[in-house]
C-alpha positions as protocol buffer text, in pm:
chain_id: "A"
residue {
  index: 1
  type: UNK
  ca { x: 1580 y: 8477 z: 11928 }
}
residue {
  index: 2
  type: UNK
  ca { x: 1315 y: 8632 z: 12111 }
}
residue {
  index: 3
  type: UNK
  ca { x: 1281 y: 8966 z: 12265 }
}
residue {
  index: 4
  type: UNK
  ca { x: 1312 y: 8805 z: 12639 }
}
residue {
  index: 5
  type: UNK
  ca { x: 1671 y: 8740 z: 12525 }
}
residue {
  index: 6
  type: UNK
  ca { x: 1687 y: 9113 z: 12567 }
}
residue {
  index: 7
  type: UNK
  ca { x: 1503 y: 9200 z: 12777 }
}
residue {
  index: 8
  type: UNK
  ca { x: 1214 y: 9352 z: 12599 }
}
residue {
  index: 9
  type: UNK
  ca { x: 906 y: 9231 z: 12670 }
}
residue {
  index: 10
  type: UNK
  ca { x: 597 y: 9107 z: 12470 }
}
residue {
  index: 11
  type: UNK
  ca { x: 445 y: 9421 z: 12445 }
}
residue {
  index: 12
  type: UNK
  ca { x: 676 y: 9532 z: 12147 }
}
residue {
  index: 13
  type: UNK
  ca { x: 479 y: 9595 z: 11840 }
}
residue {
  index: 14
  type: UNK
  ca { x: 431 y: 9815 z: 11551 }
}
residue {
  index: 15
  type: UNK
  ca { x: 123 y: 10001 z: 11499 }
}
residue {
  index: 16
  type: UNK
  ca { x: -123 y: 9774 z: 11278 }
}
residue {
  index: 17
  type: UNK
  ca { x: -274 y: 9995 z: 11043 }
}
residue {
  index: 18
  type: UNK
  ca { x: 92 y: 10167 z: 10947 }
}
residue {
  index: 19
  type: UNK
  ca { x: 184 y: 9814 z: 10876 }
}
residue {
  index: 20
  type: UNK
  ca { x: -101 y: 9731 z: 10676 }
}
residue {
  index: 21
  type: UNK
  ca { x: -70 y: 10104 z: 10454 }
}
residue {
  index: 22
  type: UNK
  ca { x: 289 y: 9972 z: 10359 }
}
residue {
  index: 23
  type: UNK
  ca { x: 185 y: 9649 z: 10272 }
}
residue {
  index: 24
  type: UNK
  ca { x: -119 y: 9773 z: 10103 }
}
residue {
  index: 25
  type: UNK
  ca { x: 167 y: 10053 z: 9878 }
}
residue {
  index: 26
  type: UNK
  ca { x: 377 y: 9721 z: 9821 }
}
residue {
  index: 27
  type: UNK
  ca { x: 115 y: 9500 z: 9653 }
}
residue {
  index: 28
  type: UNK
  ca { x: 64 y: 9581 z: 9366 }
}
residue {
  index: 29
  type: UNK
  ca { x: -390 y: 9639 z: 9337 }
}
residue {
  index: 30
  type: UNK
  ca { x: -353 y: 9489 z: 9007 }
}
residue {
  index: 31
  type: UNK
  ca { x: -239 y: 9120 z: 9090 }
}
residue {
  index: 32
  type: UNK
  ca { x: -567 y: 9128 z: 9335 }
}
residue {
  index: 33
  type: UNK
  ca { x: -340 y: 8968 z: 9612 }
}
residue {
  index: 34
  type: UNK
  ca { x: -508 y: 9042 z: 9958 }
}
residue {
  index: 35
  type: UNK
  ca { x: -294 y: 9049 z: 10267 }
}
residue {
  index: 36
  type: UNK
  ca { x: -432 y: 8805 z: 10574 }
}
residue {
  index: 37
  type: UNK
  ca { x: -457 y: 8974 z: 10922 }
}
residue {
  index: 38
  type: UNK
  ca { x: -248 y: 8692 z: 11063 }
}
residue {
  index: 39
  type: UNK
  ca { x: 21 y: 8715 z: 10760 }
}
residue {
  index: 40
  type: UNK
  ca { x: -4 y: 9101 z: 10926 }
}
residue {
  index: 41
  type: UNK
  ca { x: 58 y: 8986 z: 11234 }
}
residue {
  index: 42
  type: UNK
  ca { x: 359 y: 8747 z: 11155 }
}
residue {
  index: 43
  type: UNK
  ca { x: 511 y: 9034 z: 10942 }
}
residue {
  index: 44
  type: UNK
  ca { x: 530 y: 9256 z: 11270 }
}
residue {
  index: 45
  type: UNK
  ca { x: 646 y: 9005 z: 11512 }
}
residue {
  index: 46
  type: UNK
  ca { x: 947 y: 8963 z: 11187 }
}
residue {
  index: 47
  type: UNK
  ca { x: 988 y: 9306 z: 11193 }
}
residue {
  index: 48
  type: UNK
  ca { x: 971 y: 9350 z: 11569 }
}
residue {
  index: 49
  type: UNK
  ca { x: 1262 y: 9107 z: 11591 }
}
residue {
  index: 50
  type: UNK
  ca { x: 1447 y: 9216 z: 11319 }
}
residue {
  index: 51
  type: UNK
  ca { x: 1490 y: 9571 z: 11519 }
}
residue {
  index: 52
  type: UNK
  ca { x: 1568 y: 9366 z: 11863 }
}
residue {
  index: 53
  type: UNK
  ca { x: 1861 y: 9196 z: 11685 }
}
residue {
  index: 54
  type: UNK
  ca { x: 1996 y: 9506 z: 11510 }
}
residue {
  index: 55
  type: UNK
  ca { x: 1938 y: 9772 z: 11788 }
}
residue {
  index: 56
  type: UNK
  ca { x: 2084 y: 9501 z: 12038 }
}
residue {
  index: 57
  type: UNK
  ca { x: 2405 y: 9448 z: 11742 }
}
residue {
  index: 58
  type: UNK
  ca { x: 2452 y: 9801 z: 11735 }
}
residue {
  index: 59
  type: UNK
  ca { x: 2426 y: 9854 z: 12152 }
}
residue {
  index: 60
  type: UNK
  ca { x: 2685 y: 9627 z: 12148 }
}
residue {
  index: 61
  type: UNK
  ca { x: 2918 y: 9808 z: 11892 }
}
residue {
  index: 62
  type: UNK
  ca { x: 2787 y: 10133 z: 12092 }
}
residue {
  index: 63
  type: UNK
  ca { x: 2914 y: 9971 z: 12413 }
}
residue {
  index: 64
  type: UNK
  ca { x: 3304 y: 9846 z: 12283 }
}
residue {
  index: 65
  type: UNK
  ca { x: 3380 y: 10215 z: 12150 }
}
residue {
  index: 66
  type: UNK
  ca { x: 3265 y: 10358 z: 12530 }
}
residue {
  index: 67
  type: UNK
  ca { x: 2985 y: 10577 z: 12367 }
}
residue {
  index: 68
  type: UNK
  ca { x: 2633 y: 10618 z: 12591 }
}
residue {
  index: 69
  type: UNK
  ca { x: 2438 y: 10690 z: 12232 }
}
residue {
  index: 70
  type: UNK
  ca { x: 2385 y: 10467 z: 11921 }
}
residue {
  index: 71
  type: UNK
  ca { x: 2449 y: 10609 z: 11631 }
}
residue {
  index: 72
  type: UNK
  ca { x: 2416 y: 10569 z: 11227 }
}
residue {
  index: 73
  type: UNK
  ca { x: 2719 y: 10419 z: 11212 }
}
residue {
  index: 74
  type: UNK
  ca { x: 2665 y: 10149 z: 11514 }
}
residue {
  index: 75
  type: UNK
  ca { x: 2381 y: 10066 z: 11330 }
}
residue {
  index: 76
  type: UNK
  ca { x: 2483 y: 10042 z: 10963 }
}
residue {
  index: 77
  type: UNK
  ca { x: 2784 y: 9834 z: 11119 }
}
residue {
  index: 78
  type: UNK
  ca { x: 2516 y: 9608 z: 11295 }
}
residue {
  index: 79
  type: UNK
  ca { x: 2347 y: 9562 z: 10955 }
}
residue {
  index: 80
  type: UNK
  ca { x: 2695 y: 9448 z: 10790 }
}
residue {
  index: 81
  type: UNK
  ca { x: 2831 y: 9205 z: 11105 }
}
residue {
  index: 82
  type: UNK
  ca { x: 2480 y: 9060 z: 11053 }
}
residue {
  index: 83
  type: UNK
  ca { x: 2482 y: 9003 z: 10676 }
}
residue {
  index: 84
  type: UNK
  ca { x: 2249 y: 9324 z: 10606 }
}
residue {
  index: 85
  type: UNK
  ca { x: 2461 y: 9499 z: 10411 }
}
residue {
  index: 86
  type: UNK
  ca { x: 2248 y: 9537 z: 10113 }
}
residue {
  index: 87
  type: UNK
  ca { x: 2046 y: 9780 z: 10367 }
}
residue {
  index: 88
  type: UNK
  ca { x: 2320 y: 9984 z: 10458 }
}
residue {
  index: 89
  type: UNK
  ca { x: 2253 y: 10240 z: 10172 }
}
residue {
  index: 90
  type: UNK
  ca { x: 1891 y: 10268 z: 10213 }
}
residue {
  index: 91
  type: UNK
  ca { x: 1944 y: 10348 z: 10563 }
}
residue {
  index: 92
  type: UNK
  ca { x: 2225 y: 10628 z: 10528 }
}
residue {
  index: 93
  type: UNK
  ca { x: 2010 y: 10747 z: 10255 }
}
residue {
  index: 94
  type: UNK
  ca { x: 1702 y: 10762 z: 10509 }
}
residue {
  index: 95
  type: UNK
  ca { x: 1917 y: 10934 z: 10776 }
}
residue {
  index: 96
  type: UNK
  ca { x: 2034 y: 11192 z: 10556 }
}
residue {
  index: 97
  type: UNK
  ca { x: 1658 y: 11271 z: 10457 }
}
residue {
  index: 98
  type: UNK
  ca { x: 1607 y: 11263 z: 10857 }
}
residue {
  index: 99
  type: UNK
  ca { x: 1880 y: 11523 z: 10902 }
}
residue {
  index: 100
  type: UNK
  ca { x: 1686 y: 11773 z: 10596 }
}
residue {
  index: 101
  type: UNK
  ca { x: 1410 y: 11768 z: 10798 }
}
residue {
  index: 102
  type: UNK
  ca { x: 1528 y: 11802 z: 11108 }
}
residue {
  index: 103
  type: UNK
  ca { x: 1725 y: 12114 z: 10956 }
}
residue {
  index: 104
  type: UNK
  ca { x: 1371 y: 12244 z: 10814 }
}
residue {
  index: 105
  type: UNK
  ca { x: 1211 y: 12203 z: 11190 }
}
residue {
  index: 106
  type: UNK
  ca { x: 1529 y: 12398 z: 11343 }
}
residue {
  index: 107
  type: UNK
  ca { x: 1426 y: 12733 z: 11107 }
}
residue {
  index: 108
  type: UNK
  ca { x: 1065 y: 12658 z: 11163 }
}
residue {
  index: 109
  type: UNK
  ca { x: 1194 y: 12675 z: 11551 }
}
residue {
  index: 110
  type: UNK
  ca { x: 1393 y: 13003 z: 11476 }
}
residue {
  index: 111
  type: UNK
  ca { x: 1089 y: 13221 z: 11331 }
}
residue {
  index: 112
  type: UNK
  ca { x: 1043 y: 13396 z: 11663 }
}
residue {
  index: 113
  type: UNK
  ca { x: 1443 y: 13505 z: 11627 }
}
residue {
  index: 114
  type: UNK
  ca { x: 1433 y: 13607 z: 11316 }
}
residue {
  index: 115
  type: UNK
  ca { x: 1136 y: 13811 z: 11346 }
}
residue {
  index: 116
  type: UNK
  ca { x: 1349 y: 14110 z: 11555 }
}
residue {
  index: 117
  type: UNK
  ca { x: 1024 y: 14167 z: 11771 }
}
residue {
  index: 118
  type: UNK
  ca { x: 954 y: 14127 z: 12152 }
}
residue {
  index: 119
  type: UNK
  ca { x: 725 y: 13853 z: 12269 }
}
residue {
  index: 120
  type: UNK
  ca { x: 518 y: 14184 z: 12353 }
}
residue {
  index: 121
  type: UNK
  ca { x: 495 y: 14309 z: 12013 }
}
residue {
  index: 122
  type: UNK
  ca { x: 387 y: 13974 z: 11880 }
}
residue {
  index: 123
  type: UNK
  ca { x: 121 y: 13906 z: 12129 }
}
residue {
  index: 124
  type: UNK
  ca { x: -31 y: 14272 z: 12038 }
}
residue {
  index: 125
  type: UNK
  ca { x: 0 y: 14175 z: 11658 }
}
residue {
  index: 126
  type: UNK
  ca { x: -141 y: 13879 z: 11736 }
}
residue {
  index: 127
  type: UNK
  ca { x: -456 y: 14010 z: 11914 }
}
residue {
  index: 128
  type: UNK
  ca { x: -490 y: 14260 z: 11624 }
}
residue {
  index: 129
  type: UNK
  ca { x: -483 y: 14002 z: 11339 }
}
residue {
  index: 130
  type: UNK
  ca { x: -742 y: 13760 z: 11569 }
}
residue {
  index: 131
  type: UNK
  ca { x: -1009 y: 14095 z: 11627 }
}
residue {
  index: 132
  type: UNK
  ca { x: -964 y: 14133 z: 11231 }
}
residue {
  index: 133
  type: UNK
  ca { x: -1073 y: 13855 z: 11173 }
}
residue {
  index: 134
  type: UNK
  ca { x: -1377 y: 13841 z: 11450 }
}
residue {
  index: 135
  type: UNK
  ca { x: -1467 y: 14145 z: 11251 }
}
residue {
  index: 136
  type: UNK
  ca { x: -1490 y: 14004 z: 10923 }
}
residue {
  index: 137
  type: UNK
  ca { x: -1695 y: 13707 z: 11035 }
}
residue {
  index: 138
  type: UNK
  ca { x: -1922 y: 13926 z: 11228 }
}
């Protein structure tokens, strides 16, 4: 299968040095294994494909239930129709760790709420806190 059986095109990749960090947290530095740029390279194009065929799997599911978005469970039932279902807990577990910080970035995003002042009052707070510290470095 390759990603013109989808559409994609050959531009699909994964960044390089990500790739290589995992790797390099896999191996273990003791058994002085190195990794090869091309056995890099191959690992990508795996990887690469391995998405395709599950996003497409999961489109697919997405598609016979009339829904416009994929979702968790399109894709954790494309992992199992495909014989992945030794993956499906890892991923739930990695969504649910996607939703905790998701939740963290939506209070992050609320500060300015929960602060009870105008956009007026912060900007003067603001300007008072930055000539502080002009003055102290002055």
């Amino acid at each position: 299968m390759s990603d013109h059986e989808f559409g994609g095109s050959d531009d699909l990749s994964l960044p390089k040095a990500t790739v290589q960090k995992i790797v390099s947290e896999i191996l273990p530095p003791s058994a002085g294994v190195s990794f090869a740029k091309e056995a890099r390279d191959v690992l990508i194009e795996c990887c690469v494909e391995f998405i395709t065929l599950v996003s497409s799997e999961a489109n697919e599911i997405s598609e016979k239930e009339a829904k416009k978005t994929i979702a968790c469970d399109h894709i954790t039932k494309a992992l199992e129709q495909l014989g992945f279902s030794d993956y499906v807990p890892a991923v739930l577990e990695a969504a649910q760790e996607h939703k905790e910080v998701q939740k963290g970035r939506e209070k992050k995003a609320n500060k300015f709420e929960q602060s009870g002042m105008s956009i007026e009052e912060l900007a003067r707070l603001q300007q008072e806190q930055f000539a502080a510290a002009a003055a102290r470095h002055t």
